[in-house]
C-alpha positions, 0 to 999 in steps of 0.5 A: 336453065334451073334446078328445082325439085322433082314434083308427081307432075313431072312423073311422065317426062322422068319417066319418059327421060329415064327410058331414053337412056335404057340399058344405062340406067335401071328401069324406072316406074311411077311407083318406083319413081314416087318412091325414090323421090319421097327419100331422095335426098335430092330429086331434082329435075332441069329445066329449061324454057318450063320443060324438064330436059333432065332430073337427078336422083341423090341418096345419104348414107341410111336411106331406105334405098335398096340399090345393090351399088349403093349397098356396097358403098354403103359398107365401104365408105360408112356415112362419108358418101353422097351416092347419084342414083341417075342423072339423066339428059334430055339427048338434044342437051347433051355436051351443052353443060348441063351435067355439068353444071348438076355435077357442080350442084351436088358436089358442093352439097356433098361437102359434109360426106366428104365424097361423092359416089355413082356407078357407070355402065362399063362394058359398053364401047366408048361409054361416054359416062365413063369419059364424063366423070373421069374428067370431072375427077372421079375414079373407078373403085370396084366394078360389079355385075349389074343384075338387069345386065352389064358390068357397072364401074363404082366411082368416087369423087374425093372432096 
């Protein structure tokens, strides 16, 4: 398994990854997509054996991202925050580490902003995500209404 960046060749798998998890993550187009990856900073994609089982979407503080989670950290935390947009897993690599091991991966390029910050959906059942990411020590900060439907937990992870 490696992490490299996000390329347009990987557009349909991203995009084919991003639609398995609907409802937890927001849409994602290929406009969109080539978009975020142009001011990510991190676009990432995991791979394995040559095939992309995952990708993860990364944003600093001043980016022209215009997510309404990212905005409220933004107002929070100033400059001081990594924020993850998505991460995603290929659903038959799921519980074998990979988040994890991408988790490792942006926190410690997170280090200079001092914390690291997402939003899970919250008002689901048993929500895997909100397990995932208290046990990797986030905490839940605020929640708010997710225009595409649901409630969103906002997390911090201090550094």
């Amino acid at each position: 398994m490696k992490l490299r960046p996000l390329v347009p060749a990987d557009y349909a798998s991203v995009l084919a990854l991003n639609t398995t998890v609907a409802g937890l993550v927001d849409p994602l187009g290929l406009d969109r997509l080539d978009w975020l990856r142009l001011i990510a900073a991190h676009a990432v994609v995991v791979e394995d054996d040559g095939r992309p089982i995952g990708f993860v979407l990364t944003f600093t503080p001043g980016s022209a991202y215009d997510g309404l989670e990212y905005g409220w950290f933004a107002s929070t935390y100033g400059d001081r925050f990594l924020f993850v947009d998505r991460i995603v897993v290929d659903a038959d690599r799921r519980r074998q580490g990979v988040a994890s091991t991408v988790y490792r991966a942006i926190e410690r390029a997170a280090q200079p902003f001092t914390r690291v910050v997402t939003r899970v959906r919250s008002d689901l059942p048993d929500n895997p995500g909100l397990a995932f990411h208290a046990a990797r020590g986030y905490k839940q900060v605020d929640t708010r209404p997710n225009p595409s439907g649901g409630t969103m937990a906002l997390l911090v992870k201090e550094l």
